[in-house]
C-alpha positions in Angstrom: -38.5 -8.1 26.7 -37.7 -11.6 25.9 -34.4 -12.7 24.3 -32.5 -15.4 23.2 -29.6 -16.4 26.0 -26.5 -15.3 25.5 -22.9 -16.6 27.4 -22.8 -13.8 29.5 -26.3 -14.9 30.8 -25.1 -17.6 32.4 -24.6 -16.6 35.7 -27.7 -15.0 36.1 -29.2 -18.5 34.8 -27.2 -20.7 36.9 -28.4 -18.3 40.4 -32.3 -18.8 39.1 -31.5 -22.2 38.5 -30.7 -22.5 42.2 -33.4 -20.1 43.2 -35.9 -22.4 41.7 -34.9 -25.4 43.1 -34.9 -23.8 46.8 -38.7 -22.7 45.7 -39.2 -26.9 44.7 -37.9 -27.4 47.9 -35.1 -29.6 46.3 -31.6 -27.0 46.5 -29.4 -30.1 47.1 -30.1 -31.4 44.3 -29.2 -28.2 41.9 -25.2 -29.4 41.8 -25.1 -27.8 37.7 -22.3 -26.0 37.3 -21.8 -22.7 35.0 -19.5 -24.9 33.4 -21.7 -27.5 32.6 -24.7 -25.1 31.5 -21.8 -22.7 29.0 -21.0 -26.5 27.5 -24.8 -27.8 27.0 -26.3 -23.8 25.8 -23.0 -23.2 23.7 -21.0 -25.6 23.4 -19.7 -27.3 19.9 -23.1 -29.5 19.7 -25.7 -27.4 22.1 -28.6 -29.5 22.6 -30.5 -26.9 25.1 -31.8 -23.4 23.7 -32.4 -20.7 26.7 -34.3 -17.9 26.7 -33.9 -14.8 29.0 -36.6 -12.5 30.3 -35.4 -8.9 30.9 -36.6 -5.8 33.1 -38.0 -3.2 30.5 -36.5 -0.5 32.5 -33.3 -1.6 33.4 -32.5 -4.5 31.5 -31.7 -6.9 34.1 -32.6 -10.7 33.7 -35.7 -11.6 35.9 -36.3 -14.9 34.3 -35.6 -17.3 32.0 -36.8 -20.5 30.1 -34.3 -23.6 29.2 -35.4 -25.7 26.2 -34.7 -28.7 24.0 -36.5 -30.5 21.0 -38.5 -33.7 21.5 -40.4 -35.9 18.8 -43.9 -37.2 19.0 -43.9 -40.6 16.6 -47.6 -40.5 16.7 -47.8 -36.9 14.9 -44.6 -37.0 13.7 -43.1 -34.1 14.6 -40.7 -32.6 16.7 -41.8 -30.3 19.8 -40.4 -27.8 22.7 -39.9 -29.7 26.2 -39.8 -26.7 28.6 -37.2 -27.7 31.4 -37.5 -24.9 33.9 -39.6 -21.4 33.4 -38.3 -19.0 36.4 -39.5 -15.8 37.2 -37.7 -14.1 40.2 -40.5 -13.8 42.7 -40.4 -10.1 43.0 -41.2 -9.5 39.3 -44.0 -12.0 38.9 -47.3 -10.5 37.7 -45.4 -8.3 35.3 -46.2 -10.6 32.5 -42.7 -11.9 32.2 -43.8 -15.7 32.3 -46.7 -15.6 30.1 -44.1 -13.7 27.4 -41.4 -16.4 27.4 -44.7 -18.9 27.1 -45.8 -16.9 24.1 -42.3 -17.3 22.4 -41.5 -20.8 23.0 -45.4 -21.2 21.3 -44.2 -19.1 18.8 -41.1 -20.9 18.0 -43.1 -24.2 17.7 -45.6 -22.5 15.4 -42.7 -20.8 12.9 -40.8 -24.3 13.1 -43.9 -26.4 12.7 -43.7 -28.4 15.9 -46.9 -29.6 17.3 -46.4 -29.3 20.8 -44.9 -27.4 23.7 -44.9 -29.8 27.3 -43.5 -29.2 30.6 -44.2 -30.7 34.2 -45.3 -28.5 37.0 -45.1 -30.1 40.8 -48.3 -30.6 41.9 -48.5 -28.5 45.0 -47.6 -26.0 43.1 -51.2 -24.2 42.8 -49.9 -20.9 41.8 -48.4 -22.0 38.4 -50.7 -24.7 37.9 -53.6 -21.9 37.6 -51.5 -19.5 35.6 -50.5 -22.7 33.2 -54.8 -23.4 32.7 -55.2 -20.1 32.0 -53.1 -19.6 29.0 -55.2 -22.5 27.6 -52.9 -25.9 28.7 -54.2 -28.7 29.6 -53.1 -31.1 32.3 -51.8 -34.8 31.1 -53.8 -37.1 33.5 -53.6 -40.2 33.9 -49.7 -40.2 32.7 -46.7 -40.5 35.7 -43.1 -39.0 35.1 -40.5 -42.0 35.5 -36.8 -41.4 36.2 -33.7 -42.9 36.7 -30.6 -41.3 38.3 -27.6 -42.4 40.3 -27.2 -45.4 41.7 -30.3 -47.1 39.7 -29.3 -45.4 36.5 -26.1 -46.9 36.3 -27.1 -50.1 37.7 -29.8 -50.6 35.1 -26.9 -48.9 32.4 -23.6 -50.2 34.1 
């Protein structure tokens, strides 16, 4: 069952939030607070939409998907940037990750958005294959760039 994230989800989403980043091997850099997550998923302006996926059978959250609008100016359109899908590793294969997929495709289709993007590492064979086989395409020939700490506020200071 998928569902829309509620503020009692955000403990479970802050622990798979660290969970994934020890799986990207990058846990030290997973400092969000549950503060910090309550504030941006339901605060007075929420700019990130969550999504929880839930065992049928006993209703606990075993993934989830964090969200938030972006804009293409060449279709001119607004679309879903997928920040993190999770699935705890001992429910994968149950279908959980190609159902919160399905309803972030179907919220782009009922809103008219014309695309749904994420980044996947590239090591990471496993979710690269499951990504292909739900029909998305890889962006070569494009490179993520970012700025954070010390350069960011450099560049912004």
């Amino acid at each position: 069952m998928i569902r829309t994230a509620e503020i009692s989800d955000i403990p479970d989403i802050h622990s798979m939030i660290r969970e994934l980043a020890d799986y990207e091997k990058a846990l030290h850099e997973a400092v969000a607070t549950e503060e910090q997550l309550r504030d941006v998923l339901f605060g007075e302006n929420p700019a990130v939409f969550g999504l929880i996926a839930e065992d049928d059978t006993t209703g606990e959250a075993v993934g989830f998907a964090l969200w938030f609008r972006n804009f293409s100016t060449w279709r001119g359109t607004h679309g879903i940037y997928l920040e993190d899908l999770y699935v705890r590793p001992s429910e994968r294969g149950g279908g959980h990750g190609k159902a919160l997929l399905t309803e972030l495709a179907r919220i782009c289709v009922e809103r008219g958005y014309s695309r749904l993007e994420w980044s996947v590492l590239d090591w990471n064979t496993p979710s690269i294959g499951f990504y292909k086989s739900l029909g998305a395409t890889p962006m070569d020939g494009w490179t993520v760039f970012r700025l954070t700490d010390d350069a960011l506020t450099s560049l912004g200071g």
